[in-house]
C-alpha positions as MATLAB code, in Angstrom:
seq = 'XXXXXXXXXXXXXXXXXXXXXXXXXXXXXXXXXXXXXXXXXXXXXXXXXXXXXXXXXXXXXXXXXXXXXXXXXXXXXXXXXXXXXXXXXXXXXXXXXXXXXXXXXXXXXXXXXXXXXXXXXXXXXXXXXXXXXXXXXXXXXXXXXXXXXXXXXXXXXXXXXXXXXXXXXXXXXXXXXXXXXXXXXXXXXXXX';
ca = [
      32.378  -19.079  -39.478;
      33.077  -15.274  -40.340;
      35.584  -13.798  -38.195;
      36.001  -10.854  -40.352;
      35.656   -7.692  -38.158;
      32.717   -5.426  -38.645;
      33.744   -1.859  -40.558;
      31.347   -0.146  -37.399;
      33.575   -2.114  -34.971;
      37.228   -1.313  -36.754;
      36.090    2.289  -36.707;
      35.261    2.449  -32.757;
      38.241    0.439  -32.075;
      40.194    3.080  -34.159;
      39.073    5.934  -32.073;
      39.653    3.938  -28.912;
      43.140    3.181  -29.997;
      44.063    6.602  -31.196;
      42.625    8.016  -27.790;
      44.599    5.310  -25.867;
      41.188    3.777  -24.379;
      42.024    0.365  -23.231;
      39.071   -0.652  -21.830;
      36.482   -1.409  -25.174;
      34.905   -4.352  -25.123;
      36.652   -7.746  -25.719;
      35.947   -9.375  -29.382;
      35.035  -12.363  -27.817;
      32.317  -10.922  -25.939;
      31.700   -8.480  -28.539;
      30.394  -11.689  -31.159;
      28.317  -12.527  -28.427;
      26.626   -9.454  -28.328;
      26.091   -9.502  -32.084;
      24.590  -12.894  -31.977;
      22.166  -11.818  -29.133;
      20.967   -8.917  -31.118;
      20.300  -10.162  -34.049;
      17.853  -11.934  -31.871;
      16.144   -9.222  -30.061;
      12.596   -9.047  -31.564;
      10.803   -6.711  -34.410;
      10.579   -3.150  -32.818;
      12.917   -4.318  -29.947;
      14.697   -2.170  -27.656;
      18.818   -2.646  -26.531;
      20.301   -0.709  -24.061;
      24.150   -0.733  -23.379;
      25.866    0.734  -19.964;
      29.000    2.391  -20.631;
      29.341    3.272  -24.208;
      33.613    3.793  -24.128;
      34.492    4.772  -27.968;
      31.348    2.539  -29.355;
      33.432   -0.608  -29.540;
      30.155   -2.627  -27.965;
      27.734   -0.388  -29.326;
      29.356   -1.339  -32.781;
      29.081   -4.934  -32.324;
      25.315   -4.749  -31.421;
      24.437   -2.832  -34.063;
      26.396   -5.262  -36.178;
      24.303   -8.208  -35.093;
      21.428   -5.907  -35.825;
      21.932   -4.041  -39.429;
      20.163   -4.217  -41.845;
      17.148   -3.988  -39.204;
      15.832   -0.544  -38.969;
      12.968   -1.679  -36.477;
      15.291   -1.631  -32.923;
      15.953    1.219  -30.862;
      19.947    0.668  -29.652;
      20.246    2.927  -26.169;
      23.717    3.395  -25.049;
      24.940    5.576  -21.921;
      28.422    6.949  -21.675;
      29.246    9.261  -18.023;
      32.500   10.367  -19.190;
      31.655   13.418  -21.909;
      35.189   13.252  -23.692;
      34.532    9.581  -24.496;
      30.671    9.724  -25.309;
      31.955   12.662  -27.945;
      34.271   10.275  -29.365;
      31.400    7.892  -29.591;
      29.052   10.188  -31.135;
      31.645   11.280  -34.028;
      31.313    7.349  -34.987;
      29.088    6.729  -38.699;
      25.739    5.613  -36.801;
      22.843    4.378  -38.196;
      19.391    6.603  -37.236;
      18.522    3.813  -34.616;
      21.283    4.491  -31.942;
      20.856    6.918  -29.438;
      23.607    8.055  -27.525;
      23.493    9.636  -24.793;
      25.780   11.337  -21.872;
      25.058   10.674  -18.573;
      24.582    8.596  -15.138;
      23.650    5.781  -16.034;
      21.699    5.559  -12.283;
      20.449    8.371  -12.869;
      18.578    7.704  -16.219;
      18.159    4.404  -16.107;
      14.468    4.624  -13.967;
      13.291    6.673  -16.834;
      14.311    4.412  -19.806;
      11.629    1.617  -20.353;
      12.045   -2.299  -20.797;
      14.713   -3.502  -23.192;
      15.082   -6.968  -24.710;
      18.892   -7.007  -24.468;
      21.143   -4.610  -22.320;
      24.483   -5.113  -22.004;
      25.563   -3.926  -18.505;
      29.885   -2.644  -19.295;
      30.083    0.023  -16.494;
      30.482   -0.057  -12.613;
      27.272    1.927  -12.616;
      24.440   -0.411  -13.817;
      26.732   -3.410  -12.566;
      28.457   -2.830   -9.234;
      26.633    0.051   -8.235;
      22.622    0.083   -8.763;
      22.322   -3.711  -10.460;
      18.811   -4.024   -9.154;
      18.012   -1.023  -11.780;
      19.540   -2.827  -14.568;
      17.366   -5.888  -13.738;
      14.274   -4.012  -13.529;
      14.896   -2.305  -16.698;
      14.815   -5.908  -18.113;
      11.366   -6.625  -20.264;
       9.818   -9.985  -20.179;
      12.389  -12.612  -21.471;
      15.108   -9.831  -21.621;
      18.695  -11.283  -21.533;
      21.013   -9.441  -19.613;
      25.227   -9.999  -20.607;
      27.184   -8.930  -17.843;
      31.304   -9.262  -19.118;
      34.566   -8.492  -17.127;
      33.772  -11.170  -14.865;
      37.803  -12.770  -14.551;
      40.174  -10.712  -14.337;
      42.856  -10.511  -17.767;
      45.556  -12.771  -18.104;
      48.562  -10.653  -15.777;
      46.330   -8.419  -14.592;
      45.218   -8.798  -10.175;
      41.916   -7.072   -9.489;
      42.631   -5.492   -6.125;
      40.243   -6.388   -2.918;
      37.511   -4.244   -3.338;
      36.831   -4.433   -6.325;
      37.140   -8.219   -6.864;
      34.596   -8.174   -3.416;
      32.385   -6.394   -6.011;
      32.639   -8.498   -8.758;
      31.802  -11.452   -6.417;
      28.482   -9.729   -5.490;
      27.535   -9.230   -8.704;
      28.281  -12.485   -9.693;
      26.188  -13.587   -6.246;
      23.451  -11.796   -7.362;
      23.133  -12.294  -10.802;
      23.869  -16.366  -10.577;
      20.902  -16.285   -7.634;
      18.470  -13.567   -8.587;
      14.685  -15.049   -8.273;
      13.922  -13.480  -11.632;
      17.087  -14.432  -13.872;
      17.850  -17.482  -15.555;
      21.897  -17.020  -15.146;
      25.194  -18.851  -16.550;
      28.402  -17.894  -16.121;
      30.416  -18.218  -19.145;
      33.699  -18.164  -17.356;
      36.140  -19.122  -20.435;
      34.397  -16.995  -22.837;
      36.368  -13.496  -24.110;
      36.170  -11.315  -20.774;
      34.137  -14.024  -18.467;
      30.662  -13.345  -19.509;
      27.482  -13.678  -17.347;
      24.279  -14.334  -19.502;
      21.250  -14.222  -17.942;
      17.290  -14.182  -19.231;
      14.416  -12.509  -16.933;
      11.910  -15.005  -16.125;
       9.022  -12.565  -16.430;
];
């Protein structure tokens, strides 16, 4: 099994740590997402809500290199971080963009893999996220359980719950809940 960390991922997780970002995603979840993209298939597109640093955008383009065929999509609303994202060593594929995510997201396509890592997309406007799903998309949803010592407050573990509701029942997913895994990870695949 390599566990060796990705030079694209060190990198992101360097400018997250040097800007004193806390919130990139978790390794655990961020293997996943390399697994699931080197999946996605020939000319496939992957979109990613809430781009931080790059920390997930680095492990999806990990699963994905030496591919040149994908399209890799990745939103950031906060214009300090998206900057630090953009001053990562990308290859031509990614697109990153600065934005709301509800906002853009109607005007983006179908995508094979999206990884949903933002309120917006998630808690707020879900329904978009699922549309923007292609046929046999797979959706990863993470931040599910709170961290070890840390108490999510009411409303927003009343939000989490919904989206867990929704995603675990939706008529057109296919949805786990990876509960032990990195985060707590929902997977799902569109049906159609």
């Amino acid at each position: 099994m390599n566990t060796e960390t990705p030079g694209l991922v060190g990198a992101a997780a360097e400018r997250a740590r040097a800007a004193g970002f806390a919130f990139s995603c978790d390794p655990a979840v961020g293997r996943l997402l390399a697994v699931l993209a080197a999946g996605v298939p020939e000319r496939g597109r992957v979109l990613e809500l809430g781009t931080g640093t790059g920390v997930g955008t680095a492990w999806l383009v990990s699963g994905l290199l030496p591919r040149r065929d994908v399209t890799v999509t990745s939103v950031e609303l906060d214009p300090e971080r998206a900057a630090l994202a953009a001053s990562g060593d990308w290859p031509g594929f990614v697109d990153l963009r600065t934005g709301d995510v509800l906002e853009l997201l109607p005007g983006l396509g179908a995508f094979e893999l999206i990884f949903a890592d933002a309120a917006a997309g998630k808690q707020v406007g879900l329904e978009l996220t699922i549309a923007a799903l292609g046929p046999r998309g797979v959706l990863v949803v993470d931040d599910m359980t709170p961290a070890p010592g840390v108490t999510w407050d009411a409303g927003f573990a009343a939000r989490q719950e919904e989206v867990r509701r929704t995603l675990l029942g939706h008529e057109r997913l296919v949805a786990v809940e990876l509960g032990g895994h990195g985060s707590g990870v929902i997977l799902a695949t569109a049906r159609n």
